[in-house]
C-alpha positions in Angstrom: 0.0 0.0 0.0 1.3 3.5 -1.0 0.5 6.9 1.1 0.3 9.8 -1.0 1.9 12.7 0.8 0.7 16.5 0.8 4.2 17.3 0.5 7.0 14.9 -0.4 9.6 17.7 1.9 10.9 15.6 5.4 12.6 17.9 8.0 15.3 16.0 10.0 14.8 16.9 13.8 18.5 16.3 14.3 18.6 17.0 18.2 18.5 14.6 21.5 16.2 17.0 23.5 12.6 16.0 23.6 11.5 19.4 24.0 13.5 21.0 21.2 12.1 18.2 18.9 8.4 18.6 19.8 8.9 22.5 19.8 9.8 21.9 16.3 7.7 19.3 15.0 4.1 21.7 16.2 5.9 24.7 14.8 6.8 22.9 11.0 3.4 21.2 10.4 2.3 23.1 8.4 5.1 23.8 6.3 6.7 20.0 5.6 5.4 16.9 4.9 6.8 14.9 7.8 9.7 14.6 10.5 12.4 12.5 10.4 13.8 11.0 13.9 17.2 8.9 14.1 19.3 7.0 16.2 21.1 10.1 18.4 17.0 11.0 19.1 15.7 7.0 19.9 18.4 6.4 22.1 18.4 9.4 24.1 14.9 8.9 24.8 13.2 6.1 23.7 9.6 5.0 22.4 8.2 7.7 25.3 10.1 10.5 23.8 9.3 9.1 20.0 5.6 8.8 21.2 6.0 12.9 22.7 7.1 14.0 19.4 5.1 12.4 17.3 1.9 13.7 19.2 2.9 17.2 18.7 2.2 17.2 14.9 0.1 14.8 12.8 2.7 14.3 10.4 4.1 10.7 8.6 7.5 9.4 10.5 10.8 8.7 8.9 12.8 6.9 11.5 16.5 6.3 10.3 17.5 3.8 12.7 19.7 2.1 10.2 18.6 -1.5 11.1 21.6 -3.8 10.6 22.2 -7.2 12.6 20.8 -11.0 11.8 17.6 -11.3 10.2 16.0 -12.5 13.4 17.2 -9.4 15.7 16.1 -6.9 12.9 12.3 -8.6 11.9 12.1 -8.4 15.9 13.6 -4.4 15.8 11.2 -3.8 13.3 7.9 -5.4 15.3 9.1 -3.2 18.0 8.3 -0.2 16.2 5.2 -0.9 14.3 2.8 0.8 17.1 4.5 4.0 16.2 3.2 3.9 12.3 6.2 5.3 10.5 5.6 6.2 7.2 9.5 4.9 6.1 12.4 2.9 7.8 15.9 2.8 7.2 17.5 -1.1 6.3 20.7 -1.3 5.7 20.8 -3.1 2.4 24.6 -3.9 3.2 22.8 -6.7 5.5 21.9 -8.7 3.3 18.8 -10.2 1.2 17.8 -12.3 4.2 18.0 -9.2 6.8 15.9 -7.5 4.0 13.5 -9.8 3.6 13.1 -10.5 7.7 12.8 -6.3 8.3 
């Protein structure tokens, strides 16, 4: 299934801090067509921090975790993040067709 977006433009909230994401993500929504949270951000915070941000705007999700490990630790990664809907993921094609096809 494909989701058309209102504007193909993805800002990368390129920051650790909660607030300063959430601050940003209310003030862009109108402007961009979605955020983009990455590794520095999810591990500095967490799914309670991803879930803060994401609630400020109603915008798709990009997260660039870069999934790379065995099939099995990434199709499990990948489950783990489901609840938070995002519109794109990052695999690491350098992983493998099997990773690939587990994510």
């Amino acid at each position: 299934m494909t989701t058309a977006l209102r504007n193909p433009v993805f800002c990368a909230i390129d920051t650790s801090n909660v607030g300063t994401a959430t601050t940003l993500a209310a003030q862009l929504a109108d402007t961009i067509g979605g955020l983009k949270l990455g590794l520095e951000f999810f591990v500095a915070n967490g799914p309670k921090g991803l879930a803060e941000v994401t609630a400020a705007s109603d915008l798709p999700l990009f997260l660039d975790l870069k999934f790379h490990d065995i099939p099995n630790t990434v199709a499990g990664a990948v489950r783990s993040v489901v609840p938070f809907k995002p519109f794109m993921i990052t695999v690491q094609a350098s992983g493998g067709r099997a990773m690939m096809e587990a994510a």
